[in-house]
C-alpha positions as CSV (number, residue, x, y, z in Angstrom):
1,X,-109.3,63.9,23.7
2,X,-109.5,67.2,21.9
3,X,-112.7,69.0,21.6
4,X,-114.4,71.1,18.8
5,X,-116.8,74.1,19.3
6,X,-118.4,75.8,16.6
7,X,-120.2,78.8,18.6
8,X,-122.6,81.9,17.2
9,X,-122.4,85.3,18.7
10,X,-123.8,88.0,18.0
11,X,-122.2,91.6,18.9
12,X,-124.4,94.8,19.8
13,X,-124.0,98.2,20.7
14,X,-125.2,101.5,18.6
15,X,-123.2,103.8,16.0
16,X,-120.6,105.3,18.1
17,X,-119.9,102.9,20.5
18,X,-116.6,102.0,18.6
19,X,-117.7,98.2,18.4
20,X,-115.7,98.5,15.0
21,X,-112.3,98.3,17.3
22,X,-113.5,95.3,18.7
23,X,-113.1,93.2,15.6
24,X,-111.9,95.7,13.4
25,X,-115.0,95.5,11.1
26,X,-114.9,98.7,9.5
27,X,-115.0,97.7,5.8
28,X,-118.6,96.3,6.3
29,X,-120.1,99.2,7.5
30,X,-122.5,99.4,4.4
31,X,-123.7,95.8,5.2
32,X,-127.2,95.6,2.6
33,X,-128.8,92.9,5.3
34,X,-127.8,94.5,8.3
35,X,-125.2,91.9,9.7
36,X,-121.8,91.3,9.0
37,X,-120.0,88.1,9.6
38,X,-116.4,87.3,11.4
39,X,-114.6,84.6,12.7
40,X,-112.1,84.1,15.2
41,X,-110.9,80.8,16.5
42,X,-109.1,79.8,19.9
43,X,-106.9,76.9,20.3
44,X,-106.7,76.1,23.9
45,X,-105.2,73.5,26.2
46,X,-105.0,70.1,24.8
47,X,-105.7,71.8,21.3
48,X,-109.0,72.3,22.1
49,X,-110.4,74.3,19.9
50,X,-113.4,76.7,19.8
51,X,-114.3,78.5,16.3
52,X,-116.9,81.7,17.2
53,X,-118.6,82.9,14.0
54,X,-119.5,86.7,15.2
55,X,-122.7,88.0,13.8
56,X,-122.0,91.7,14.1
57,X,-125.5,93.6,13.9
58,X,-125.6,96.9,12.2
59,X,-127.7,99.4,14.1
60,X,-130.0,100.8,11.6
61,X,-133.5,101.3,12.1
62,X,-134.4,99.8,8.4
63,X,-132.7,96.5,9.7
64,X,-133.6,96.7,13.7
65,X,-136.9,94.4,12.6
66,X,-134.5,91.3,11.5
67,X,-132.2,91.9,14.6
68,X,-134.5,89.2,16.7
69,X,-133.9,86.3,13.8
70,X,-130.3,87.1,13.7
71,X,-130.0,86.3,17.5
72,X,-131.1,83.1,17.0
73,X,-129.6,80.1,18.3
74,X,-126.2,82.3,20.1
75,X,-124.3,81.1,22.7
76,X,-123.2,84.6,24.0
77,X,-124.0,88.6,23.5
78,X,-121.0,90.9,23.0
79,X,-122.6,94.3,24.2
80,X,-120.1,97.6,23.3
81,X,-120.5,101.0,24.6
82,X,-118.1,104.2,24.2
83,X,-117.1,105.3,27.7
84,X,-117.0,108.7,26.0
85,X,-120.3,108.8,24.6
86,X,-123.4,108.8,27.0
87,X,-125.8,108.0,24.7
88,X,-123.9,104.7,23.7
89,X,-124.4,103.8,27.2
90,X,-128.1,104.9,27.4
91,X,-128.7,102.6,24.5
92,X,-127.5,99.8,26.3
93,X,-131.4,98.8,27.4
94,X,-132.3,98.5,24.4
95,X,-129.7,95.8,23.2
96,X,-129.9,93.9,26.6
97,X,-133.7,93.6,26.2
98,X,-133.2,92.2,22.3
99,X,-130.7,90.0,23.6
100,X,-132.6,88.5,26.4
101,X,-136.4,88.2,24.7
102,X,-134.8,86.4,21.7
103,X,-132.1,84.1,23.3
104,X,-132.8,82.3,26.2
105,X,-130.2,82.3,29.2
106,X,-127.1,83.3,27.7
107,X,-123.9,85.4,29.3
108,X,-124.0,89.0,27.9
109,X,-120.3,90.5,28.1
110,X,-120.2,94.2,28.0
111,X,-117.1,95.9,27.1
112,X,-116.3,99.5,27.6
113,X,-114.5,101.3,24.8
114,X,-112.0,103.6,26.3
115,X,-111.1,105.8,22.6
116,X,-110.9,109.2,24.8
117,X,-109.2,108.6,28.2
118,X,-109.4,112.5,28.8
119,X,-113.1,112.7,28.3
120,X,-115.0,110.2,30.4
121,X,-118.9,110.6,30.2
122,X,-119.7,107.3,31.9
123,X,-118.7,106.9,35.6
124,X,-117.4,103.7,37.0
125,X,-120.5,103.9,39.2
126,X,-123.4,103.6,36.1
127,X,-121.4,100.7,34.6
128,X,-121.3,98.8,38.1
129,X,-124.9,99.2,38.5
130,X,-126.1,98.0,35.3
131,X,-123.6,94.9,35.3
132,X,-125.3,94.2,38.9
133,X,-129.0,94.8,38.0
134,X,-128.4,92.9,34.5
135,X,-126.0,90.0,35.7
136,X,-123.5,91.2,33.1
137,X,-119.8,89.9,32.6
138,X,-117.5,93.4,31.7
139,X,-114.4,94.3,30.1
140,X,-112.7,97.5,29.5
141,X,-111.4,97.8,25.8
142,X,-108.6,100.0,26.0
143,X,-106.8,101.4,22.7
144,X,-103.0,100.7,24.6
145,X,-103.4,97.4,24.0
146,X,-103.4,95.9,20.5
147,X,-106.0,94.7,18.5
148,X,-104.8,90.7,19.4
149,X,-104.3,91.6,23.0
150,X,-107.8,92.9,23.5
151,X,-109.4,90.1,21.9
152,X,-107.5,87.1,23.6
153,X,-109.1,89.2,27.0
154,X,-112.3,89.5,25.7
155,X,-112.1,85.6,24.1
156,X,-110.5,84.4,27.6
157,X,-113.5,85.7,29.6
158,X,-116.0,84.4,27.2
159,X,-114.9,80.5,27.6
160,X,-114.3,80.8,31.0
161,X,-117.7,82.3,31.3
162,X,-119.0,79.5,29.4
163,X,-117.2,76.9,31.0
164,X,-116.8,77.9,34.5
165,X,-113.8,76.3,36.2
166,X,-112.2,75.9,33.1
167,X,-108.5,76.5,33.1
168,X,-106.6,78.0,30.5
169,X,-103.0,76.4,30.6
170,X,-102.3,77.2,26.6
171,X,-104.3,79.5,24.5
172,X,-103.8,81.0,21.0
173,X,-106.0,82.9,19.3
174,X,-106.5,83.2,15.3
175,X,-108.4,86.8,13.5
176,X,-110.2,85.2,10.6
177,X,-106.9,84.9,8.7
178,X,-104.1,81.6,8.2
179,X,-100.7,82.3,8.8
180,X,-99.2,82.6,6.0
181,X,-97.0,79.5,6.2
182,X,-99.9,77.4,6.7
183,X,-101.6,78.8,3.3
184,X,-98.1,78.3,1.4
185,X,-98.5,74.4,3.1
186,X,-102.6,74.4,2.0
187,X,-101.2,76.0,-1.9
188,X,-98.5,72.7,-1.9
189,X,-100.7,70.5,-1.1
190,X,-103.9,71.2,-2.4
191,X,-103.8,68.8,-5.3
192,X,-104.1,64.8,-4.7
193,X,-100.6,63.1,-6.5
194,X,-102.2,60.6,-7.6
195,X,-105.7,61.3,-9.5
196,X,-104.7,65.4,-9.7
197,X,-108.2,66.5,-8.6
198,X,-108.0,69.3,-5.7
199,X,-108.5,68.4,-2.1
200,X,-110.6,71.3,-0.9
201,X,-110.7,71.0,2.9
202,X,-107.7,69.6,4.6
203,X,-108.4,69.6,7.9
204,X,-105.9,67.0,9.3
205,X,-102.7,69.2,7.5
206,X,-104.2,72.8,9.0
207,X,-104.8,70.3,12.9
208,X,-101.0,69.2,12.2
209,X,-99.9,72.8,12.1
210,X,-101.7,74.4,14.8
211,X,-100.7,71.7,16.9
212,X,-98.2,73.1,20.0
213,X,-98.0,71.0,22.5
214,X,-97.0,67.4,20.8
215,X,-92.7,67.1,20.1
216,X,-94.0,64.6,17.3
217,X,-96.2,66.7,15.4
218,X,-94.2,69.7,15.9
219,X,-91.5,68.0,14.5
220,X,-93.3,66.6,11.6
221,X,-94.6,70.3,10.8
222,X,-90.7,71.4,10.8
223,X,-90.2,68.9,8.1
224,X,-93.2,69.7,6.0
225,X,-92.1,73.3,6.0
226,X,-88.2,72.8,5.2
227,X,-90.1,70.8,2.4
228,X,-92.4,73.1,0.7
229,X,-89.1,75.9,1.4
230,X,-86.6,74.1,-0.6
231,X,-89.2,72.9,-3.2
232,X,-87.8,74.9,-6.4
233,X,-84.4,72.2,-5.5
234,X,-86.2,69.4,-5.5
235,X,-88.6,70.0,-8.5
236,X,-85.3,70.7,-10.4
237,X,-83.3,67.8,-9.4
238,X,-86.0,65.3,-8.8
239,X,-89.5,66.6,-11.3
240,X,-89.9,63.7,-13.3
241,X,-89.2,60.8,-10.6
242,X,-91.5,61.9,-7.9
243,X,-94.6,63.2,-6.8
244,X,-95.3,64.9,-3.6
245,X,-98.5,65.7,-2.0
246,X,-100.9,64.2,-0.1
247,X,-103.5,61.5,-1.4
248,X,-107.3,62.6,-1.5
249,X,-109.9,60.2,0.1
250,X,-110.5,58.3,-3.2
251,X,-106.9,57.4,-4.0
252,X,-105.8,56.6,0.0
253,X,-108.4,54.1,0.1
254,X,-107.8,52.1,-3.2
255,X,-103.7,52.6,-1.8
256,X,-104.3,50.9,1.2
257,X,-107.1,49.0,1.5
C-alpha cells in the first residue's frame, strides 16, 4: 500500500555558504521573520510519496534568537558550507550545536558547495574529520550538475538515511512547482458539473497523474489529457448537451448513494 510523509527540515549554513544553490532560494533573501519556506516532494517506489517542507533559516543575528523555535519538531538538518570560503566552514559549530540542543537525534547532512573549483580553502581532510567527530552524512554540491540533479542526490541520501535499507527502485522528484499539464488538468476540472461550486483540493486527479508505475492509470491519464487538449472541439460541437468535470463530494454522494 502507498505511503504518505509529510516531513520538516530545516536548512543551515551562514551568508556565503551558497545554501541559495541548494534550493535556489534567492528571491527570499529579505525574509522579515528570518525563515523562508520550500517544498519539494519525492515520489518513490510503489508511489510512495514523501513531501519535505524546508524551513530555510536566514543567518542574521536579529533573527538567530527564533532559530531554536524554528527547529522544532524536524526530521533532518541540511548543513551548507562553501568549499571556497573558510569561514563558512568554521561556522559550521555553530549550526551543528543549534541543531543538536533543539532537535533530539536527528541525521545532519552536510553538503559542500563546490562554486570555485580553482580555489579550494577547505581540504578533504577538515571535512572528513568533522563528519567523523559529528556523525555527519555529506554531499558535495557541485555547480556541473543541474539544479534537479543535485537535489534528487541530496533527497536520495536523506530517505535512505531515514529509512536505512530502503531501496529506491523508482524515484521522481518535484521543486515546489506542477507540471504544467497537471495545472491545465487542475484549471479543467476545478469546478463540480453538477452544483458549479469549485473543488479546491483534488487530490485523487493530481495521485492519478503522478502515478508511473500502473498501465491502468497511466492509460486513464492519456485520456484525460487528449480530453482537456481537444476541448475547444468538443465545447463547439457538444456545449449545450454535456457537462464534463468531475463531481465534488456533496453532488457524488446524493449521485450514488
Amino acid at each position: 500500500m502507498p505511503k504518505s510523509y509529510k516531513l520538516k527540515l530545516v536548512l543551515g549554513g551562514s551568508f556565503n555558504s551558497g545554501k541559495n544553490t541548494v534550493i535556489d532560494n534567492n528571491g527570499n533573501n529579505g525574509s522579515p521573520i528570518g525563515v523562508s519556506f520550500k517544498s519539494v516532494e519525492c515520489q518513490v517506489n510503489e508511489e510512495d510519496n514523501y513531501k519535505f517542507i524546508i524551513w530555510d533559516l536566514k543567518d542574521s543575528k536579529r533573527f538567530r534568537f527564533l532559530f531554536p523555535v524554528f527547529c522544532r519538531g524536524a526530521c533532518t538538518g541540511l548543513l551548507c558550507f562553501n568549499i571556497s570560503n573558510k569561514e563558512t566552514f568554521s561556522d559550521l559549530n555553530r549550526w551543528i550545536t543549534l541543531f543538536k540542543e533543539n532537535v533530539n537525534d536527528i541525521p545532519i547532512i552536510l553538503i559542500g558547495i563546490k562554486a570555485n573549483l580553482a580555489n579550494r580553502e577547505v581540504s578533504e581532510e577538515a571535512i572528513n574529520n568533522l563528519i567523523a567527530e559529528e556523525d555527519l552524512v555529506y554531499i558535495e554540491h557541485t555547480s556541473l550538475l543541474s539544479l534537479e540533479e543535485n537535489l534528487e542526490e541530496i533527497f536520495k541520501k536523506l530517505i535512505i538515511t531515514l529509512h536505512p535499507g530502503h531501496t529506491l527502485s523508482h524515484f521522481r522528484l518535484t521543486i515546489n512547482k506542477e507540471d504544467e499539464q497537471l495545472i491545465r488538468l487542475k484549471n479543467f476540472f476545478d469546478r463540480c458539473p453538477i452544483c458549479k461550486k469549485r473543488i479546491h483540493n483534488n487530490v485523487g486527479l493530481k495521485n492519478i497523474y503522478k502515478n508511473i508505475l500502473d498501465p491502468e492509470v497511466l492509460k486513464f491519464k492519456e485520456s484525460l489529457i487528449r480530453l482537456v487538449n481537444n476541448i475547444e472541439e468538443i465545447r463547439v460541437d457538444y456545449s449545450n448537451k454535456i457537462s464534463l468535470g468531475i463531481p465534488c463530494c456533496e453532488c457524488y454522494k446524493k449521485i450514488f448513494d
